[in-house]
C-alpha positions as CSV (number, residue, x, y, z in Angstrom):
1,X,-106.3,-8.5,141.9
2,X,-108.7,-9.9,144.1
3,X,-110.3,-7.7,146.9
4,X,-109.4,-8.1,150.5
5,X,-113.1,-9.3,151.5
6,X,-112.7,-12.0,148.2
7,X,-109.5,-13.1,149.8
8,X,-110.8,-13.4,153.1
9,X,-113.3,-16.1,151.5
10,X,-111.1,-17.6,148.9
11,X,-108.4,-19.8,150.0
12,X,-105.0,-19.0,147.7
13,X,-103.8,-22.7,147.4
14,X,-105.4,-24.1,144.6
15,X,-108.1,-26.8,144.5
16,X,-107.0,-30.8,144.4
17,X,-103.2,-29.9,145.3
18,X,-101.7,-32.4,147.4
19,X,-99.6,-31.1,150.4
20,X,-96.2,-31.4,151.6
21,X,-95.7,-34.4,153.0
22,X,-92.5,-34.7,155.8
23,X,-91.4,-37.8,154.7
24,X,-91.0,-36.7,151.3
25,X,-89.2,-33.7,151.9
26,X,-86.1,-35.1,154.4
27,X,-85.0,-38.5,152.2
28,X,-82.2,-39.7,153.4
29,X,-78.7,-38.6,152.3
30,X,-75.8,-40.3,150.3
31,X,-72.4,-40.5,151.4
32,X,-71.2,-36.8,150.7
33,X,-74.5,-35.5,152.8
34,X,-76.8,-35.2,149.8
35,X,-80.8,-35.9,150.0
36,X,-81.1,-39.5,147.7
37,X,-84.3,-40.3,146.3
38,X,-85.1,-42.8,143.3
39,X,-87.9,-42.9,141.0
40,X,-88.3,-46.3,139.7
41,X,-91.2,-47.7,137.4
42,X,-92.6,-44.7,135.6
43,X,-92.6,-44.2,132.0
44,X,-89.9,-41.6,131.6
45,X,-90.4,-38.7,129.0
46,X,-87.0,-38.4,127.8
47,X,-85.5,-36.1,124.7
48,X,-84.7,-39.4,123.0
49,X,-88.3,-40.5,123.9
50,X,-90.0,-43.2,126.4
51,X,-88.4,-45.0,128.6
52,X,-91.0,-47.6,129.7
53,X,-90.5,-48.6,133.9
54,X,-87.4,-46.3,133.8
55,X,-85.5,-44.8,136.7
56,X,-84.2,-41.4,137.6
57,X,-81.9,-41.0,140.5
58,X,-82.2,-37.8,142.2
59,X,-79.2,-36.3,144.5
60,X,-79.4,-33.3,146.5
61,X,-80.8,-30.6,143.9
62,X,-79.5,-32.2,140.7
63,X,-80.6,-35.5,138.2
64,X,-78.0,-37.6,139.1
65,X,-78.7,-40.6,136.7
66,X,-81.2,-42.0,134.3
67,X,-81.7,-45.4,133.5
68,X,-84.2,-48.0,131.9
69,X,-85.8,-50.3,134.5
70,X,-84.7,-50.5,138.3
71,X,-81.2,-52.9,138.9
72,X,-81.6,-56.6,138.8
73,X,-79.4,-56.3,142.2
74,X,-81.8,-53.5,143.5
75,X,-83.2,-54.7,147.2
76,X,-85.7,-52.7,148.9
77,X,-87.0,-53.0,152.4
78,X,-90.3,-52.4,154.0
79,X,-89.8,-48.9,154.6
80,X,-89.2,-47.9,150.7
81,X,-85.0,-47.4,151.4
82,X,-82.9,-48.8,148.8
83,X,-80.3,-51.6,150.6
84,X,-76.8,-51.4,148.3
85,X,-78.8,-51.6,145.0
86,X,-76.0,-51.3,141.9
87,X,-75.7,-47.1,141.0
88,X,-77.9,-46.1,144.3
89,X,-76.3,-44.6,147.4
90,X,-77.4,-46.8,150.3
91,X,-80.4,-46.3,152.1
92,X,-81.8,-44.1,149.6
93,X,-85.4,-43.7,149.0
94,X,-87.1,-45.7,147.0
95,X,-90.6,-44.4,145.0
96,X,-92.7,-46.5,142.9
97,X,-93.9,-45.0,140.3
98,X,-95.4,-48.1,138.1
99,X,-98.5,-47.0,136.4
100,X,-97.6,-43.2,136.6
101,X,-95.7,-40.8,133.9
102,X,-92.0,-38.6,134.9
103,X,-91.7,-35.9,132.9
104,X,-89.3,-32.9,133.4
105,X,-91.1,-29.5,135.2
106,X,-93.0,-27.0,133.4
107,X,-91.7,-24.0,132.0
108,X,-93.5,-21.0,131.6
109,X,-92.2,-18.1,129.5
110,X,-95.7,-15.7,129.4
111,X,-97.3,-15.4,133.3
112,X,-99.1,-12.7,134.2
113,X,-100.2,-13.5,138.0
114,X,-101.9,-16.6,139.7
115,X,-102.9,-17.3,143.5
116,X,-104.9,-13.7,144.2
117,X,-101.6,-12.1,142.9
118,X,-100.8,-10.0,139.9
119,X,-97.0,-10.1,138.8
120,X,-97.6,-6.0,137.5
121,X,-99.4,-4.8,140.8
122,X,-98.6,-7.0,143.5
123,X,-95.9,-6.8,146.5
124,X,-93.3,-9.5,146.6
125,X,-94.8,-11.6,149.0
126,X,-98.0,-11.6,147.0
127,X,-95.9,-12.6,143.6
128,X,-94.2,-15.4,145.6
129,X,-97.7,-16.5,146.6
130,X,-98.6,-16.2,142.6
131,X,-95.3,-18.0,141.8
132,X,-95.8,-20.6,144.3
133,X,-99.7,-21.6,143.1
134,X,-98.3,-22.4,139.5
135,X,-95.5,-24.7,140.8
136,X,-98.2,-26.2,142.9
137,X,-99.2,-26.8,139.1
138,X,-96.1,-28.3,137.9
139,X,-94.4,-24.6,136.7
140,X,-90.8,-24.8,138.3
141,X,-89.6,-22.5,135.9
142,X,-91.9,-19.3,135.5
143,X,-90.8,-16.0,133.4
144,X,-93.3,-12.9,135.3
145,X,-95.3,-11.3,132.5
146,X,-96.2,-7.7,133.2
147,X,-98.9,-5.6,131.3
148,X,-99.5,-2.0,129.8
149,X,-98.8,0.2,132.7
150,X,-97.6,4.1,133.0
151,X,-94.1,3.9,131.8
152,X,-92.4,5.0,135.0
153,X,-94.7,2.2,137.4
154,X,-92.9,-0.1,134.9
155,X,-89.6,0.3,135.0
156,X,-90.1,0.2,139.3
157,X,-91.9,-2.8,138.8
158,X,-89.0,-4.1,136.6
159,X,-86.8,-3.1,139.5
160,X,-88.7,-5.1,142.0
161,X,-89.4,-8.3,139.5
162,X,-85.3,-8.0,138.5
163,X,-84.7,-9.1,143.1
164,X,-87.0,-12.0,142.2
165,X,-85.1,-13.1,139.2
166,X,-81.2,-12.3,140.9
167,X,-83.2,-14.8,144.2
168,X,-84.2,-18.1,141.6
169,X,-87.7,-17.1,142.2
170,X,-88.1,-16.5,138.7
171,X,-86.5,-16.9,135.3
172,X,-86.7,-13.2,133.6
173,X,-88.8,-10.1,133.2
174,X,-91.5,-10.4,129.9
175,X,-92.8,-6.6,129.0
176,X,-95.9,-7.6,127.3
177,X,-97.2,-3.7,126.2
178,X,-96.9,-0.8,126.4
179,X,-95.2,-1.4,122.7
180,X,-98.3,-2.2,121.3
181,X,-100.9,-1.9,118.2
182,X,-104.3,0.3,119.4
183,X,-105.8,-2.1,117.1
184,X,-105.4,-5.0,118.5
185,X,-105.1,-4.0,122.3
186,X,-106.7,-6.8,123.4
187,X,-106.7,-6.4,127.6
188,X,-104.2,-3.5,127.1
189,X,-105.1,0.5,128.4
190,X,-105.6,2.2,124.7
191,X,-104.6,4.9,127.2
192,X,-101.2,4.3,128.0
193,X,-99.9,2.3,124.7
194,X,-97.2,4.1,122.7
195,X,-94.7,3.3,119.7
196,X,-92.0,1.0,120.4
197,X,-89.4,3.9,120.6
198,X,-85.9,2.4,121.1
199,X,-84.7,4.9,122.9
200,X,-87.8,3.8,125.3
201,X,-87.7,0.5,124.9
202,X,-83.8,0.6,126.1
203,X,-84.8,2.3,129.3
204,X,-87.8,-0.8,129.7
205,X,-85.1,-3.0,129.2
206,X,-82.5,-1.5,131.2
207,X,-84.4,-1.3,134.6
208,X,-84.6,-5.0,134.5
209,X,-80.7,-4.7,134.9
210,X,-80.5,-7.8,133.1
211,X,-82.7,-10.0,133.6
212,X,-85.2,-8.8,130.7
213,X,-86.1,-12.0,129.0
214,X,-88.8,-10.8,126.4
215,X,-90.3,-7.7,124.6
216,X,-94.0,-7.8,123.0
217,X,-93.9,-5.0,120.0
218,X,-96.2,-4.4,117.7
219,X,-93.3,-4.1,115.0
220,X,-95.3,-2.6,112.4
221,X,-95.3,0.4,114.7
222,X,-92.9,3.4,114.3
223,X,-89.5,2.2,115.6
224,X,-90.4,-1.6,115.9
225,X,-88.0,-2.9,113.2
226,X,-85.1,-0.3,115.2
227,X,-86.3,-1.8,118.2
228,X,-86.0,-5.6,117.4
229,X,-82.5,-4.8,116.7
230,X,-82.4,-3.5,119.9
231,X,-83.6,-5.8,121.5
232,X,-81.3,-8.7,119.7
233,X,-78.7,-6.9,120.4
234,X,-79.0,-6.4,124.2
235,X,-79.9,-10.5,124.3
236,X,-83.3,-10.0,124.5
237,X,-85.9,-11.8,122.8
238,X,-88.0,-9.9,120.6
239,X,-91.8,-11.6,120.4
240,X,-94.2,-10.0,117.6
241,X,-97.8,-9.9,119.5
242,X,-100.6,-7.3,119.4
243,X,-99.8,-6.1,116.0
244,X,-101.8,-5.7,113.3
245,X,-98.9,-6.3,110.8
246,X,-99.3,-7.7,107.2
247,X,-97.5,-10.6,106.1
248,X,-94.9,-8.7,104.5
249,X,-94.5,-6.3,107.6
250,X,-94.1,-9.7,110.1
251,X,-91.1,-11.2,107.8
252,X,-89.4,-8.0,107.9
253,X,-89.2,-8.2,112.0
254,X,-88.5,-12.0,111.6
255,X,-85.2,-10.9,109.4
256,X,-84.2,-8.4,112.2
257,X,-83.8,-10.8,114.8
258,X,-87.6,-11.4,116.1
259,X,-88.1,-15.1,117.0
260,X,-91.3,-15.6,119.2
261,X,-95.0,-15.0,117.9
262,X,-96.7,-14.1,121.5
263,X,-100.1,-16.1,121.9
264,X,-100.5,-17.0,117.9
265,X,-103.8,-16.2,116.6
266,X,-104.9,-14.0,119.4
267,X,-105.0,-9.9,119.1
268,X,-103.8,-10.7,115.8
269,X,-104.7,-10.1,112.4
270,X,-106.5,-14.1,111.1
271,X,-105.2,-16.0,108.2
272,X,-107.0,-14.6,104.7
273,X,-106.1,-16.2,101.6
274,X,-105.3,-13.4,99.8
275,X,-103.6,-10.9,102.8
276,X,-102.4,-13.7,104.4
277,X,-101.3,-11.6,107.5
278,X,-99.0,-12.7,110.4
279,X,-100.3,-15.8,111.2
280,X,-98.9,-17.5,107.9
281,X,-95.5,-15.1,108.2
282,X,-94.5,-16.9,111.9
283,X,-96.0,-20.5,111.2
284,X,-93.8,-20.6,108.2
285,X,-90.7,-19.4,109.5
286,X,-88.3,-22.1,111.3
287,X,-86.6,-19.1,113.5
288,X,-90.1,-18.8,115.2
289,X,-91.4,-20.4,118.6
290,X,-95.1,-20.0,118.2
291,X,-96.6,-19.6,121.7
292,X,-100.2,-21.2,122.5
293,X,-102.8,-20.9,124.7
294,X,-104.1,-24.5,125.2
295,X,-107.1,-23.6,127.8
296,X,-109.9,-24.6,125.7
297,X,-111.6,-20.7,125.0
298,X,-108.3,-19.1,123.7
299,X,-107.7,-21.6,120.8
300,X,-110.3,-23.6,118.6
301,X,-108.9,-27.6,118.4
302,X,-108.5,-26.8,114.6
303,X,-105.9,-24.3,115.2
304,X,-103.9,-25.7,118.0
305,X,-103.4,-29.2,115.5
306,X,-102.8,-26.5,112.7
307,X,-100.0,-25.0,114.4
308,X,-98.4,-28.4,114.8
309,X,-98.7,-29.2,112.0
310,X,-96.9,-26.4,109.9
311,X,-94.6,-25.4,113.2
312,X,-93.9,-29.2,114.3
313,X,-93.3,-30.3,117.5
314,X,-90.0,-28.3,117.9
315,X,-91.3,-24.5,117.6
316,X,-94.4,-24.8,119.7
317,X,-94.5,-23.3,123.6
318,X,-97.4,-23.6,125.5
319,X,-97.5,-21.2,127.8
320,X,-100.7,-20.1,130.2
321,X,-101.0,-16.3,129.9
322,X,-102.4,-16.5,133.4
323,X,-103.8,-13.5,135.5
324,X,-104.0,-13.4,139.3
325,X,-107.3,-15.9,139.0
326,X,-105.6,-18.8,138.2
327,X,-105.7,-21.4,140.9
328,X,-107.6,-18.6,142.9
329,X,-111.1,-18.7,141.7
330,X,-114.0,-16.7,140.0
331,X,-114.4,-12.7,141.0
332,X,-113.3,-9.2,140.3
333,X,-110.0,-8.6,139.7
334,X,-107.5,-5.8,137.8
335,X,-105.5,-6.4,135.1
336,X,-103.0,-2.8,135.3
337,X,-105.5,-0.3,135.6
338,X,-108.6,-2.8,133.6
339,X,-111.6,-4.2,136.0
340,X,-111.8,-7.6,134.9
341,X,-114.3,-10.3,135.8
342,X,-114.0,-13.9,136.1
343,X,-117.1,-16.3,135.8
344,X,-116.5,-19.8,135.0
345,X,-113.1,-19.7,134.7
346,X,-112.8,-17.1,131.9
347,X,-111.4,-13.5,132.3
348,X,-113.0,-11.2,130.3
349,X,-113.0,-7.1,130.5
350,X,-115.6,-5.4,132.5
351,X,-115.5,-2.9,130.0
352,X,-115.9,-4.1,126.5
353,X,-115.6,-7.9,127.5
354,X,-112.5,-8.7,125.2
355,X,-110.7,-12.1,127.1
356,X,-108.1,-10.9,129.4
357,X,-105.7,-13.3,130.0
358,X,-106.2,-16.9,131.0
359,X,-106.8,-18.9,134.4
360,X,-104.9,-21.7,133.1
361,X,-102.3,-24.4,134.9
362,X,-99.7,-26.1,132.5
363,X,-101.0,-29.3,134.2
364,X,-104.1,-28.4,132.8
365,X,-102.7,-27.6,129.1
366,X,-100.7,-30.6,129.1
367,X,-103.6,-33.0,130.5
368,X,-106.4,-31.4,127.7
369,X,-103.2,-31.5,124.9
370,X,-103.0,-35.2,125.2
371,X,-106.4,-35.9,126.4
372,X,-108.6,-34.1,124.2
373,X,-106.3,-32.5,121.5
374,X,-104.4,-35.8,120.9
375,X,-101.0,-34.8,120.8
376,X,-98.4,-37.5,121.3
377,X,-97.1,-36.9,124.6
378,X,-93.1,-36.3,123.4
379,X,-94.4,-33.2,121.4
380,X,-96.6,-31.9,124.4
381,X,-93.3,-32.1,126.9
382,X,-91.3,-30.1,124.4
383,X,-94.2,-27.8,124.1
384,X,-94.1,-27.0,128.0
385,X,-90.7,-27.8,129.1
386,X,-87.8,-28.3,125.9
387,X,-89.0,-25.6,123.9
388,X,-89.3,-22.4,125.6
389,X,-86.1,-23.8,127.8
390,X,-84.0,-23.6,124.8
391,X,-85.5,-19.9,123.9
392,X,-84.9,-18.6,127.1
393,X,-81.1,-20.4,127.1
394,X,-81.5,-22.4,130.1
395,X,-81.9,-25.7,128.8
396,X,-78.4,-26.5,130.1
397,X,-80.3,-26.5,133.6
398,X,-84.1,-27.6,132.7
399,X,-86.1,-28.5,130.2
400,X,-85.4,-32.3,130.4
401,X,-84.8,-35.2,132.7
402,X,-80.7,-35.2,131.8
403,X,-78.4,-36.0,134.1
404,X,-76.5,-32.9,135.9
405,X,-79.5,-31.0,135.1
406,X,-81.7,-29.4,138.3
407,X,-83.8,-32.1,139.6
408,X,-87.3,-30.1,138.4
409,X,-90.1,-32.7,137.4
410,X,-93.3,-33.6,137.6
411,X,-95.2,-36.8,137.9
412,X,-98.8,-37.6,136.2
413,X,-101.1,-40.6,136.9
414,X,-102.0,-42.8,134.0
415,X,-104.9,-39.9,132.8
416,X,-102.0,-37.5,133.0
417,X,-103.5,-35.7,136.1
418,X,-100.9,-34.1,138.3
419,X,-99.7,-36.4,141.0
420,X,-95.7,-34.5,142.6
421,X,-94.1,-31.7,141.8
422,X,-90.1,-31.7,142.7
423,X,-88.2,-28.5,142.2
424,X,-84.0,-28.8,142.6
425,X,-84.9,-31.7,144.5
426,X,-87.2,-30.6,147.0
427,X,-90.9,-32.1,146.5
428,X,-93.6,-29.1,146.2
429,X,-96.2,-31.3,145.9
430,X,-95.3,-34.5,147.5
431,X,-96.5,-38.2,146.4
């Protein structure tokens, strides 16, 4: 976390994000007393693919209809309100959106902090301010990622993150260490790492009083394979990360119920043609969600199209890994009990310089993914919204511009630069 004289001089709402606009925010109301606002002309990113000048009809805080291409008997006056158009409550609010992109919000399942704010350390108005910079950034869904910590700070800090979740403020609670490998510690205290013990893993999981979403083991580690079973069987996902398992060792924990490879490639063992290690083990698997870290410095272009390739669109979340820099700026900040330093964007250890965590805004991984990497654009939405939705069983409320889902989405510009947020119908960042 940032010092007090650094955020005395840094400003904790990220650059380029457009505020709230008043008009935006009070549209008028249908007939039963619900806000009305209609997006018309965009190019709608739908699960059954693009809908080219669609329209999505937003009531109160839920989708209330999706169609292709605004009503032939659709009237709008002067000041943007919808005059009895066929399907829209009256005097609704028109937006055009020609020439821009509606996809649904972000969802993040791996966040470690953002805003000046660390989700591990921080009080709960500072995590609100860390939650709040990455929907700023398009991230209406957000799981808080904590890191290796003493064991009883960690189950208080899954006490205070569990309020969060019981408010909406957050999805779940990941526990990214202390279950870790020595070996590949990555940002982790060696210090305070120990085997995944179920017996201590239940207490981890347990002080979250249900809202636990994910586990990071190192399952090679005495007790892992126990303790994916554990963790399957309490409804918690089990993620393999920070391990320095063989191949062999990785398909055992895939058999007993582990489904997520947390930030493939990194503190992992690399693919060898002869031990081909975990890497291969969780691309090949198709009960595997391979997480990535699209920021440019985590991942080389070759692997990101790799993992595409062999995990296809459907078993690939991006997530951003993000520490309390992100949308905050450069500086000295602490990652649980590590100095970390921030130049340029990257986070990297005082001590030992490994890379410790990210700085990284969806917005940004979905601009460079279909920018630069040259995704088509239906993979990269499943990537950041579909995907981890469905892992984290709450793709019956987002994940995707459906009707009766929460009216979470974002809208891009033609170069797929971040132009509205709108979370349950309120606009975070307005047009």
């Amino acid at each position: 976390m940032a010092t007090a004289s650094e955020r005395d001089r840094q400003s904790p709402v990220p650059d380029r994000a457009p505020q709230h606009s008043d008009r935006a925010r009070r549209a008028p109301r249908d007939s039963r007393g619900a806000p009305c606002t209609v997006l018309s002309g965009a190019r709608v990113v739908l699960p059954t693919g693009i809908v080219e000048g669609g329209r999505v009809v937003v009531e109160g805080s839920r989708i209330a209809d999706v169609s292709k291409g605004p009503d032939a008997s659709e009237r709008v006056d002067g000041s943007g309100r919808a005059d009895g158009a066929a399907g829209i409550a009256e005097g609704a609010q028109v937006i055009d959106l020609t020439g821009h992109w509606l996809v649904p919000g972000f969802v993040d399942m791996h966040n470690h902090g953002g805003g000046g704010a660390s989700f591990t350390s921080g009080t709960a108005d500072e995590i609100l301010q860390g939650i709040h910079t990455h929907r700023l950034h398009g991230s209406t869904t957000l799981v808080a990622s904590t890191v290796t910590v003493d064991m009883d700070f960690l189950a208080q800090r899954a006490g205070l993150l569990s309020e969060l979740a019981e408010q909406g403020e957050i999805a779940g609670v990941h526990f990214e260490g202390p279950f870790i490998s020595p070996c590949r510690k990555g940002a982790h205290s060696e210090a305070l790492l120990r085997h995944p013990d179920p017996a201590e893993v239940r207490k981890v999981i347990d002080a979250a009083r249900g809202h636990a979403t994910m586990v990071t083991l190192a399952t090679e580690l005495p007790g892992g394979i126990d303790s994916v079973r554990l963790l399957v069987e309490h409804g918690v996902i089990a993620a393999i990360g920070h391990t320095d398992a063989s191949y062999e060792q990785t398909a055992e924990a895939i058999d007993a119920g582990a489904t997520v490879a947390t930030h493939l490639f990194n503190a992992m063992p690399q693919l060898g043609h002869r031990e081909p290690g975990p890497v291969a083990a969780l691309l090949e698997d198709e009960r595997v969600t391979v997480e990535l870290i699209n920021d440019g410095v985590h991942l080389h272009p070759a692997s990101l199209e790799l993992a595409f390739r062999h995990a296809g669109g459907s078993r690939v979340a991006f997530i951003t890994d993000a520490m309390d820099a992100a949308g905050f700026g450069d500086g000295r900040y602490r990652l649980g009990p590590l100095e970390v330093d921030v130049s340029a964007g990257v986070a990297r250890l005082v001590e030992g310089g490994s890379i410790a965590g990210s700085t990284l805004t969806l917005d940004r991984a979905f601009q460079r993914a279909v920018t630069v990497d040259r995704l088509p654009v239906e993979d990269v939405v499943a990537a950041v919204a579909a995907n981890p939705a469905r892992l984290l069983g709450v793709y019956d409320r987002v994940g995707s511009l459906d009707p009766g889902k929460d009216a979470d989405l974002v809208v891009l510009d033609a170069q797929f630069a971040l132009k509205g947020v709108m979370r349950r119908g309120e606009w975070v960042v307005a047009l």
